[in-house]
C-alpha positions in Angstrom: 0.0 0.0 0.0 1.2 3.6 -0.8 0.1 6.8 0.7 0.7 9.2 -1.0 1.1 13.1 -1.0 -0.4 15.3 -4.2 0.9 18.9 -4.9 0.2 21.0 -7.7 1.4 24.5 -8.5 -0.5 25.0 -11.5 -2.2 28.8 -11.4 -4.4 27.7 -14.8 -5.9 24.7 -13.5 -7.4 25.3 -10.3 -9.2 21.4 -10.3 -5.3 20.0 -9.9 -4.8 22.4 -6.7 -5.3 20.5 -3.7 -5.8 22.1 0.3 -5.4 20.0 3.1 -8.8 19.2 3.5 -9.5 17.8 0.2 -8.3 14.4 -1.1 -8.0 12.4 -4.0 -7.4 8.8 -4.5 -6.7 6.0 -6.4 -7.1 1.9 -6.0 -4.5 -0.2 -7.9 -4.5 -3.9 -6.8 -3.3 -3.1 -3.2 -1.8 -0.3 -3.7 -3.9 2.9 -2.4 -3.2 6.3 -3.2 -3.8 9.8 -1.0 -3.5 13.0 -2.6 -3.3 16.9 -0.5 -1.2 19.6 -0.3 2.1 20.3 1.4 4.6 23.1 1.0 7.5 23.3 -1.7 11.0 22.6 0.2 13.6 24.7 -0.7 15.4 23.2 -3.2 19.3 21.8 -2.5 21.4 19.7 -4.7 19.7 18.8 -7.4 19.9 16.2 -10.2 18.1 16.9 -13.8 16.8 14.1 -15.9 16.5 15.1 -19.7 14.0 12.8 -21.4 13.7 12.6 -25.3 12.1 10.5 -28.2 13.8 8.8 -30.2 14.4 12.0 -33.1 15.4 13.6 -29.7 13.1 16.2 -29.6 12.1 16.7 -25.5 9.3 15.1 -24.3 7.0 16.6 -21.8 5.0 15.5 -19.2 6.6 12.5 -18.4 6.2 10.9 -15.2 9.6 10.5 -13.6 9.7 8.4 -10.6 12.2 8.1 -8.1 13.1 5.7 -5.3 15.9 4.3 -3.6 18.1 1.2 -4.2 19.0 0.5 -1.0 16.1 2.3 1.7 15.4 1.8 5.2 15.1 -1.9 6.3 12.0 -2.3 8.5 11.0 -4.3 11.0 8.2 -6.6 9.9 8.8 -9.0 13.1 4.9 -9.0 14.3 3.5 -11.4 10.9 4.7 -9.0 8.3 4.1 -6.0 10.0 6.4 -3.8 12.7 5.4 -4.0 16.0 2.7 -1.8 17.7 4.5 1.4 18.9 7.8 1.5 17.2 8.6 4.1 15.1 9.4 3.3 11.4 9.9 5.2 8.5 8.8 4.7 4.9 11.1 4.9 1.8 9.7 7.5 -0.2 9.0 7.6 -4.0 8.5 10.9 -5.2 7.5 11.7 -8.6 7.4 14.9 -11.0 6.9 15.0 -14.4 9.2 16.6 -17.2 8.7 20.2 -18.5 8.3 21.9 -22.1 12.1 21.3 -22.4 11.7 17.5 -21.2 13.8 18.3 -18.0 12.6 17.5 -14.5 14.9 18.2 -11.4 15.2 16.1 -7.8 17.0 17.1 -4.4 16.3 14.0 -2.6 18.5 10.8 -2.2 21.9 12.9 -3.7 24.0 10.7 -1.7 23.2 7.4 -2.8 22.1 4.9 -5.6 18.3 5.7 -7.0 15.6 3.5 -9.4 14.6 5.8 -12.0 11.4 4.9 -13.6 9.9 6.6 -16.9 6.0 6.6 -17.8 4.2 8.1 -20.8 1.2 6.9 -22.7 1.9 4.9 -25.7 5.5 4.7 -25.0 7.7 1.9 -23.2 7.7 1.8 -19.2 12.0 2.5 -18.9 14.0 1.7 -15.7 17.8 2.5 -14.9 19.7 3.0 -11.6 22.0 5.6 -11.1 23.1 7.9 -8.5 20.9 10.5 -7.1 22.7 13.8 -7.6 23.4 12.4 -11.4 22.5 14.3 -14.3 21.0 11.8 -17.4 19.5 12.0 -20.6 17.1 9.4 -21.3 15.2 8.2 -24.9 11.9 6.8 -24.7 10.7 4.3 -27.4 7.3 4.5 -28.3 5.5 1.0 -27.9 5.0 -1.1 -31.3 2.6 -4.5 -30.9 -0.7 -3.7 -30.8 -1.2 -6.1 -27.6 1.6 -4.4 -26.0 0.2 -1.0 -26.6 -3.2 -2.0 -25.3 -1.9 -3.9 -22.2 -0.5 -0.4 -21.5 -3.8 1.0 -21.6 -5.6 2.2 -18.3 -8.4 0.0 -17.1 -11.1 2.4 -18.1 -10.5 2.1 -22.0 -10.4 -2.1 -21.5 -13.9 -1.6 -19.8 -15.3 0.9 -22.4 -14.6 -1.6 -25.2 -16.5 -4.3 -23.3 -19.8 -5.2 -25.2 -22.2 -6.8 -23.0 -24.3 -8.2 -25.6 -25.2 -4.7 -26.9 -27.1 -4.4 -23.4 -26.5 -0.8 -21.9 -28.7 -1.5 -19.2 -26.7 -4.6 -18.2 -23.2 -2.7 -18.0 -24.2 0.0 -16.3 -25.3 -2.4 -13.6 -22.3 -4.5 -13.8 -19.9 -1.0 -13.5 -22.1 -0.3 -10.0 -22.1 -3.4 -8.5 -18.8 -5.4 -9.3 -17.5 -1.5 -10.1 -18.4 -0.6 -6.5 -15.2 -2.5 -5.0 -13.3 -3.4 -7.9 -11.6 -1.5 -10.6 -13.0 -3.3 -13.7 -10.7 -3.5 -16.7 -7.7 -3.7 -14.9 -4.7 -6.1 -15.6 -6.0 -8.5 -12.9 -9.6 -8.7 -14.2 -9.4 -8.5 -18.1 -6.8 -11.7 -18.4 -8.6 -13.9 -20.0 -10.6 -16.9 -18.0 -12.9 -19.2 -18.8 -16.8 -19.3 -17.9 -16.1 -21.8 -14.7 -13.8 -19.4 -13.4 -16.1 -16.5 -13.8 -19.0 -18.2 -11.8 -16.8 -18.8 -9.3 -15.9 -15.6 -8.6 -19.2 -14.1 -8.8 -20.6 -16.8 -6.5 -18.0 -15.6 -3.9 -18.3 -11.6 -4.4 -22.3 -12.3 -3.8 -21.2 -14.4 -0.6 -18.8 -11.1 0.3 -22.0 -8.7 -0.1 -22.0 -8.0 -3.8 -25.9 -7.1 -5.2 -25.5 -8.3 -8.8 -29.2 -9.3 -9.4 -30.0 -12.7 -11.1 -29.9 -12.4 -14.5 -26.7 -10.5 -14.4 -24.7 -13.6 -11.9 -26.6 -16.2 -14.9 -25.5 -14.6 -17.8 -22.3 -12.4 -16.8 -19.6 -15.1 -16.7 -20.1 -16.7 -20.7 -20.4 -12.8 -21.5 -16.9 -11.8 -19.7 -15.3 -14.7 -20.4 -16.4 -15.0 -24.2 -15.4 -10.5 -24.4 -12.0 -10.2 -22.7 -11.0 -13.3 -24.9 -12.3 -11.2 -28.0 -10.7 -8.2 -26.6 -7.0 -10.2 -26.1 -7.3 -11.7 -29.9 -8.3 -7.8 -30.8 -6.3 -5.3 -29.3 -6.7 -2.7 -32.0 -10.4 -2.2 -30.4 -8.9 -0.7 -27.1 -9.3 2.7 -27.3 -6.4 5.1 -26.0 -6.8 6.9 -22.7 -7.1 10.5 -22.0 -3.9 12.6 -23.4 -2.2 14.0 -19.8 -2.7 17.3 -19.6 0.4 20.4 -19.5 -0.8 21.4 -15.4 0.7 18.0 -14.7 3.9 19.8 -15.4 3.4 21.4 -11.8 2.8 18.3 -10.0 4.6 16.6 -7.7 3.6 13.4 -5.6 5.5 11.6 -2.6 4.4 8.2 -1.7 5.4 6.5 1.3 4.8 2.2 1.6 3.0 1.2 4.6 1.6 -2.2 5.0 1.6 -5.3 2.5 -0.4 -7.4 -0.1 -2.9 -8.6 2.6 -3.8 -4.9 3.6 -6.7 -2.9 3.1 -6.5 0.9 3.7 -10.0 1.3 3.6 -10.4 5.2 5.3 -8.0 7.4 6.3 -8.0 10.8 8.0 -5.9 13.8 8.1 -5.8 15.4 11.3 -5.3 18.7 12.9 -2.6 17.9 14.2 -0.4 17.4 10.7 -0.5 13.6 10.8 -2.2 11.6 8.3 -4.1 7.9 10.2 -4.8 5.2 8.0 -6.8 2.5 8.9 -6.4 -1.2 7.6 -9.3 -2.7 7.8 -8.4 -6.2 7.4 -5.4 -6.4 9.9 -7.5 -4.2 12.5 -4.3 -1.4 12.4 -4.3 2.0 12.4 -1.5 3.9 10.8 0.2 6.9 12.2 2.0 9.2 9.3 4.2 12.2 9.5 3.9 13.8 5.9 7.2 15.7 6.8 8.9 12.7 7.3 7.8 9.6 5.9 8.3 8.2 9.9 5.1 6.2 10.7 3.9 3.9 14.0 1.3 1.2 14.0 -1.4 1.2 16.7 -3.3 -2.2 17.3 -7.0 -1.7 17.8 -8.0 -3.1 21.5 -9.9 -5.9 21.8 -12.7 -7.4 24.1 -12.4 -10.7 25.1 -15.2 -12.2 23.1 -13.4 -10.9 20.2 -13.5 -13.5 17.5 -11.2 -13.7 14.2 -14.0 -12.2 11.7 -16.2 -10.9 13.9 -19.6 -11.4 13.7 -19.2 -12.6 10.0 -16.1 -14.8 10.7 -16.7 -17.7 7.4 -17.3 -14.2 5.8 -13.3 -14.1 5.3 -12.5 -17.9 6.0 -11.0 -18.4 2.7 -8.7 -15.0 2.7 -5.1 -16.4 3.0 -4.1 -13.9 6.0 -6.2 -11.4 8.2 -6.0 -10.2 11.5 -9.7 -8.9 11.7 -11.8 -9.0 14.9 -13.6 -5.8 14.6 -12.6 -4.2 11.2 -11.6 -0.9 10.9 -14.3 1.2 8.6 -14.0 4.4 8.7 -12.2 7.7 11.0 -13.7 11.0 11.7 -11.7 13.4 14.1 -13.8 15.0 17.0 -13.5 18.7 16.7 -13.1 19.6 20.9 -10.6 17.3 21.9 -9.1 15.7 18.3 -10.0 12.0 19.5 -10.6 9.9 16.4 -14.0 7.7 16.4 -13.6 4.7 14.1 -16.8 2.5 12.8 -15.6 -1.3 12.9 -17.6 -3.1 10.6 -17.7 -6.6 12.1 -18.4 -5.5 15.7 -21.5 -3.4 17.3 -19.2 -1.1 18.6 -17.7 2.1 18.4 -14.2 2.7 18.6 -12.5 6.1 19.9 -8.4 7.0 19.7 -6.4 9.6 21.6 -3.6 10.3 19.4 -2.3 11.9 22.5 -2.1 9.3 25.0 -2.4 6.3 21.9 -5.0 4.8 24.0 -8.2 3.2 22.3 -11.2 3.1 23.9 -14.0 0.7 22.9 -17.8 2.0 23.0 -20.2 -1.1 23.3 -23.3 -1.4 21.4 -26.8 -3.2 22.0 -28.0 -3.1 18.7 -27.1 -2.6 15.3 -25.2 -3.9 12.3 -22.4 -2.8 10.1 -21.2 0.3 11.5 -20.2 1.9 8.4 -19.7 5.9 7.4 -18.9 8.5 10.0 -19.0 12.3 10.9 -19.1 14.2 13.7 -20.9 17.3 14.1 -20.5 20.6 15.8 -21.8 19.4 19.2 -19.2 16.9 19.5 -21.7 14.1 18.6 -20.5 10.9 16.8 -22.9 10.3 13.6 -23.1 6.8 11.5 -24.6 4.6 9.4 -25.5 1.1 10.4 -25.2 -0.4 6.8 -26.8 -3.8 7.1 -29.7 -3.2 9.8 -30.7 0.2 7.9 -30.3 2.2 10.7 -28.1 6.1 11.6 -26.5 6.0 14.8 -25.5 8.9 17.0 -23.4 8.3 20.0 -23.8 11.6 22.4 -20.2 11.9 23.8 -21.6 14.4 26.7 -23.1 10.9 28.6 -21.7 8.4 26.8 -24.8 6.9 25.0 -26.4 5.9 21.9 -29.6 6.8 20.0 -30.6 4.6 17.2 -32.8 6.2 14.0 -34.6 3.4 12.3 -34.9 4.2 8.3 -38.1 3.6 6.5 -38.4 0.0 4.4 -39.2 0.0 0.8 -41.1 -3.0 1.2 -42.6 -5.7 3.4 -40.0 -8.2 2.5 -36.9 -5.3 3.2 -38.7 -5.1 6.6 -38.6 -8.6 7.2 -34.9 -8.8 6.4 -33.9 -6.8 8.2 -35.9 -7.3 11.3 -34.2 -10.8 11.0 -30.5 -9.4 10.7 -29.2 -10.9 13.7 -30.4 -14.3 12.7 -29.4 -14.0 9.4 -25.7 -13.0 11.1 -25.3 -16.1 12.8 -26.3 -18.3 10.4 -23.8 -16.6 8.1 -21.2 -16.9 10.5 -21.9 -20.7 10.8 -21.1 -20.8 6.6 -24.5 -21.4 5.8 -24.3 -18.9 2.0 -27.2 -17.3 2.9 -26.3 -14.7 0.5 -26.2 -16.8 -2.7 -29.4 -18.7 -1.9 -31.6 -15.2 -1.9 -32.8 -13.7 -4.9 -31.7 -10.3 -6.0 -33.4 -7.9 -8.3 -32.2 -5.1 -10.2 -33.2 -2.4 -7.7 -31.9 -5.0 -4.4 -34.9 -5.1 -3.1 -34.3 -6.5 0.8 -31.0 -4.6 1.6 -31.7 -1.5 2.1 -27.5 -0.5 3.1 -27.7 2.8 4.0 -23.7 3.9 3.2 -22.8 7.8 2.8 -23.6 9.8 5.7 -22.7 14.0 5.7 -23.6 17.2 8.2 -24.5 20.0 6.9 -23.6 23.6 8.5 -26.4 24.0 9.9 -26.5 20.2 11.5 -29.2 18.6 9.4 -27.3 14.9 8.7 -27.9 13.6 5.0 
């Protein structure tokens, strides 16, 4: 996983210019991307990389990554991961891109051996190492199979060529629902499988919570399997992506790696107090980043002794090679009197709170409720969320410690019963019974309600 910071200091694109309170982000595989603003450094030594095509006339734009050879070694001692408290630090890749002239500069790593990394649309990916506070000239090639080019291709133009048997209505509901997680179109998805494999992924994304309605789980896997194969033996049908834009010229990004394969950074927050928290939902970790730095420490979330691995959904995640969830961190919201982070944990009824001060959690108990999912807090210092799977917005009062529960209206008789029946359903998921695949699904998903995005306006009507 990467976190990542986003700066640009573009005056005639005001959508690339980020403040600290507005983010942008980016899923690829497990890597996770965070974009805001920090300020320029002054610059010291620095090292210019000219990049050219193969007439060498300069190319601009071109993303220039840098990171080093030989980093930081951390210590991964706890199952893969450094032990709670210690303070690490991450080996940052910064990236720029090249100017008008084909020349971008970098003051960091002067001292020792750097990867150097070249990325432009249509042209071939190049890597070299050479010392930091060196000075090189650099030829791209542009790309030449058709495959090749297309492989190079981001996800989005593999997914606008797919032709879902001429059925708009069908791939827009295929984008939302196997969209809604994944990015379809990617390198991982589009290889080409055959129709058993297809079922049995969709049979265990609808066991995971996916709502793709019955036709669509029927007739989706000969219709995926049957395009990507057509797409593979047909490159030329790829479109190309969007051309990158000049204000890129003014960007700069700084990534820092921070957990492994088996993460999931589902939420993060970035606080008052300059530091970024991260939580990893399926290794129950939170994160604590200095931006200035790249140091980072882990914090373990606490937890109760009838804490079991998977929480209330345990066979949910019984065939994921390696977790560490009891609880499940959601999502972070920072409390505006005292800076104490309240985190939703998705497999517990229960409400998590964090002094970054003291690094103590504190766990917040709940007697009803399921799914703790999206969180704010408002200007009274009260805790507002959304109970996902029991259709339900739940506000914890901080003043005395308890919760009030807002039930949400039903669409139907049969949403009413599901829910209603939650816990029950709960435990017999937990025992492996698929309840999930054995239940029909229509195209609106009728009977789960999931209630996600919650927001506070000023004047403290919640949304």
């Amino acid at each position: 996983m990467l976190l990542a910071d986003y700066k640009s200091t573009s005056k005639d694109d005001k959508s690339s210019q980020f403040s600290v309170d507005r983010y942008l982000t980016f899923l690829l595989g497990p890597i996770f991307l965070l974009g805001f603003a920090l300020l320029c450094q002054s610059p010291l030594q620095a090292a210019t990389i000219t990049v050219t095509d193969p007439s060498s006339k300069p190319m601009a734009t071109v993303m220039v990554m840098q990171s080093p050879v030989s980093g930081y070694t951390l210590d991964i001692s706890d199952r893969g991961y450094p032990p709670e408290g210690k303070l690490n630090r991450a080996n940052s890749i910064y990236s720029a891109f090249t100017d008008s002239e084909g020349k971008v500069e970098f003051t960091t790593y002067t001292d020792q051996e750097v990867r150097i990394r070249l990325r432009y649309p249509e042209y071939q990916d190049l890597h070299l190492e050479i010392m930091g506070n060196e000075d090189k000239t650099l030829i791209m090639q542009p790309i030449k199979g058709s495959l090749q080019r297309a492989e190079a291709r981001p996800a989005n133009t593999w997914l606008a060529a797919l032709n879902l048997d001429d059925d708009p209505k069908l791939k827009k509901h295929y984008v939302m629902q196997c969209g809604f997680c994944h990015q379809q179109g990617s390198r991982f998805f589009r290889r080409p499988r055959d129709q058993k494999d297809w079922e049995n992924i969709i049979y265990r994304m609808i066991g995971y919570g996916s709502r793709l309605h019955d036709d669509a789980q029927e007739s989706l896997p000969k219709l995926l399997a049957d395009e990507y194969k057509r797409l593979f033996e047909n490159p030329h049908l790829i479109p190309e992506g969007n051309p990158w834009q000049a204000h890129l010229q003014q960007t700069k990004i700084t990534e820092w790696p921070i957990g492994d394969t088996f993460s999931q950074m589902h939420d993060l927050l970035y606080h008052s107090n300059g530091m970024i928290y991260v939580g990893d939902n399926l290794q129950d970790r939170i994160y604590q980043v200095n931006p200035q730095t790249g140091e980072y420490t882990l914090f373990k979330l606490k937890r109760e002794s009838s804490d079991k691995h998977g929480g209330l959904m345990g066979k949910r995640l019984s065939t994921f090679p390696k977790h560490d969830a009891y609880a499940g961190v959601h999502s972070l919201a920072e409390s505006p009197k005292d800076g104490h982070i309240f985190i939703t944990t998705s497999y517990q009824q229960r409400l998590v709170e964090f002094d970054p001060v003291s690094k103590q959690f504190t766990n917040h108990a709940m007697d009803e409720g399921y799914y703790p999912h999206t969180i704010r807090v408002d200007q009274k210092d009260r805790v507002w969320f959304t109970m996902a799977l029991s259709n339900q917005i739940a506000m914890f009062d901080r003043s005395n410690k308890q919760f009030t529960m807002f039930d949400l209206p039903s669409r139907s008789t049969r949403e009413s019963i599901t829910v209603s029946s939650m816990g029950s359903i709960l435990k017999m998921m937990d025992l492996g019974i698929p309840l999930s695949n054995w239940f029909s699904i229509d195209e609106q998903s009728t009977g789960l309600p999931l209630p996600y995005g919650i927001d506070i306006t000023p004047n403290g009507d919640v949304w």
